[in-house]
N, C-alpha and C positions, 0 to 999 in steps of 0.2 A: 410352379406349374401355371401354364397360362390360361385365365380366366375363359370360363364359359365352356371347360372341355372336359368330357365325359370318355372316362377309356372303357369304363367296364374294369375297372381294375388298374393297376399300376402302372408306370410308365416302363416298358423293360429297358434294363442297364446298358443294352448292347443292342446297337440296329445299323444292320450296312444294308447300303442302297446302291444297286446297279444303275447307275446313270445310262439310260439308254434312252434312244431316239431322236436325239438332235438334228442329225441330217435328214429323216422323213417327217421333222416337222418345218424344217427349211424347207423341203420339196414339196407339201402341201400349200405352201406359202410365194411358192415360182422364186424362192430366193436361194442362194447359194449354200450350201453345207456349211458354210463357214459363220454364216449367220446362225444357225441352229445352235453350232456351239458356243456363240457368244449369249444366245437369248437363257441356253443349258448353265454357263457360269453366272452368271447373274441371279440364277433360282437357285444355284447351290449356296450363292451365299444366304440367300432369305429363309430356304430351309436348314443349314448350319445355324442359323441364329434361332429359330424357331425350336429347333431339337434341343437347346442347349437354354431354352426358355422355359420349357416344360419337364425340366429334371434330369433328362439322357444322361446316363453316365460316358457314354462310348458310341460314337459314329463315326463308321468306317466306310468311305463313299469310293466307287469306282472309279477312276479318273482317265486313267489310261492305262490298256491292259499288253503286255509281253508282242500282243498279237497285232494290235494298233498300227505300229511301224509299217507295216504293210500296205495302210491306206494313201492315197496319192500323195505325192510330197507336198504339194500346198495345203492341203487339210492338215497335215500332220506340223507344217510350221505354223499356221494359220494355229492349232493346238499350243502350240511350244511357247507365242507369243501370251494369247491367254491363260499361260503357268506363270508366265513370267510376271504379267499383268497381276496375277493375285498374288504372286509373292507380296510384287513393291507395293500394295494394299492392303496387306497381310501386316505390314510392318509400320502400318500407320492407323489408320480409322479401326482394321480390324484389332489392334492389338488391345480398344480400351474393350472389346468381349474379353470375360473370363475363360477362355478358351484354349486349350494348349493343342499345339498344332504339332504332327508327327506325321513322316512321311511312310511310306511301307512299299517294298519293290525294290527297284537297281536300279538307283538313282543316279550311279555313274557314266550310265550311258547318254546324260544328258548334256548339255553345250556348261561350260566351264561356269559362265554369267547364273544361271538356273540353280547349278549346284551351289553356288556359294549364296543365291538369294534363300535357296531350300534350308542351308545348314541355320541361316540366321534369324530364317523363322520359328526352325524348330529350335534355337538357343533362346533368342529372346520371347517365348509362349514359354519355357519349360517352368519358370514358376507359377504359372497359371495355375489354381486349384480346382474350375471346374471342370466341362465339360472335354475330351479326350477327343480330338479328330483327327483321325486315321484318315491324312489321303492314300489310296491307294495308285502310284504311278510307277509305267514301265512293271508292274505286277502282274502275277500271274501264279497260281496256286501250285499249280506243277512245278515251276521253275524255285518258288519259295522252299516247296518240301525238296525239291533236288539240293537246293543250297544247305537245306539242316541236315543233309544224311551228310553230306560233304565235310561239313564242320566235325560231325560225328565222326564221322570214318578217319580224320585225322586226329582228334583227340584220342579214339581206339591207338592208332596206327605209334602215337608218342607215347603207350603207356598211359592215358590219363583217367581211363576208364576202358572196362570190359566189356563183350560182345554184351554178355550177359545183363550188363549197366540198363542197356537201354529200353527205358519204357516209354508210354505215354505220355507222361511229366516229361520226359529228357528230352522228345521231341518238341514239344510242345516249345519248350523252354529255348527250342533253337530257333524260333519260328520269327517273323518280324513281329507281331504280337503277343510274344511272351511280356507274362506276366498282368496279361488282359484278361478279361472274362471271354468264353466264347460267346458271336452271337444268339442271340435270344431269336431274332427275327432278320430275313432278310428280304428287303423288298425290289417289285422289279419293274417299274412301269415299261410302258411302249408296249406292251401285248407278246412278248416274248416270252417263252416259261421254260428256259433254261438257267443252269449258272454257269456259265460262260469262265470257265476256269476263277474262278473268286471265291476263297476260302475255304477250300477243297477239306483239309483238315479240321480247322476252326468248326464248321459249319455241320458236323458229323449229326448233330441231332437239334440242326434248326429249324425254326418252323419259316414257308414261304410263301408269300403275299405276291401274288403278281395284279397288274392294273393296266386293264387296255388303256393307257394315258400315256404321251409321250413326256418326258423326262422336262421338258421347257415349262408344258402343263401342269406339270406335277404341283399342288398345291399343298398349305400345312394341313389342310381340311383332310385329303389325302393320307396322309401321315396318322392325323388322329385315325380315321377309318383304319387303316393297317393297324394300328395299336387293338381298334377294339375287336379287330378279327382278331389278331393273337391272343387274347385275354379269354376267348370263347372256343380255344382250343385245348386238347387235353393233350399235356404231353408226356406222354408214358416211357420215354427213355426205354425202351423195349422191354418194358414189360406190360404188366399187363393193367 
């Protein structure tokens, strides 16, 4: 845990962060969208090392969501370039963190170069013992659970299992994080207080932190504050 910091309690095992605001803090700045998202990957990585210095078992960070595509084609290369960028970073400086890196999403619909930089991050992290990061790219929580009932409905369809099989372990277990704890908390800066299709399932009874702060902003200071509002929350899992 890093020195000088007070949670009120524990550090929880599991925390995703909706990376949001880049391009309104580019535009506060009279600078291009495209810078926001550069100034955006640069704080992910100092808060990556930061959460993974204070104990976190599991951060799950939004990166690029199902919906994204949408935005103009040079933002979205301008994106595609800075994936690639922290691959080939990923595989060097990043690799002396203890950190094991895991992608989550359809990562096929990316350019060939991406795919094979993504497989050989998550190959060469996979002995990593500590900290767990879940990028989340090309994700999208809808289209996640669309893919588990899919899986599902063809293992019914071969014999492999019954209508009746399936529960919430069975789904769970089809999900890109199976086998994870669900999040404990998930935080949102930029002053938005939605969840923007991100861990629709997982998240069934997370607690959520939002932060008028834009996502470049976003500080560890930050981080701690989120921790010690969850820590001050009662969570009754619906009861009482």
């Amino acid at each position: 845990m890093a020195e000088g910091t007070d949670f009120g309690g524990a550090v929880p095992q599991h925390i995703g962060i909706i990376m949001d605001g880049n391009g309104r803090w580019a535009k506060k700045r009279g600078l291009p969208r495209t810078a926001g998202h550069t100034a955006g990957a640069q704080n992910f990585r100092t808060i990556t090392r930061y959460a993974a210095s204070i104990g976190m078992k599991y951060l799950t960070l939004y990166a690029f969501s199902t919906e994204n595509w949408s935005r103009p084609a040079a933002e979205v290369s301008a994106l595609m370039r800075l994936f690639r960028q922290y691959m080939e970073e990923a595989l060097t400086d990043f690799m002396d963190e203890n950190i094991r890196v895991r992608f989550i999403g359809d990562t096929s619909a990316f350019a060939p170069k991406l795919r094979e930089l993504i497989a050989e991050v998550e190959e060469s992290s996979a002995p990593k013992t500590g900290m767990v990061l879940n990028l989340a790219m090309n994700y999208g929580g809808r289209a996640e659970l669309t893919r588990a009932m899919r899986q599902i409905g063809e293992k019914i369809r071969r014999g492999e299992m019954r209508p009746e099989d399936v529960t919430e372990d069975v789904i769970s277990a089809h999900l890109y994080t199976a086998g994870q704890p669900d999040p404990d908390l998930v935080i949102r800066p930029s002053g938005e207080e939605r969840i923007s299709n991100f861990l629709l399932w997982q998240s069934a009874y997370t607690e959520f932190v939002y932060f008028d702060i834009l996502w470049p902003d976003f500080k560890s200071s930050d981080l701690d504050e989120a921790i010690r509002i969850f820590n001050h929350r009662n969570r009754r899992y619906g009861g009482v």
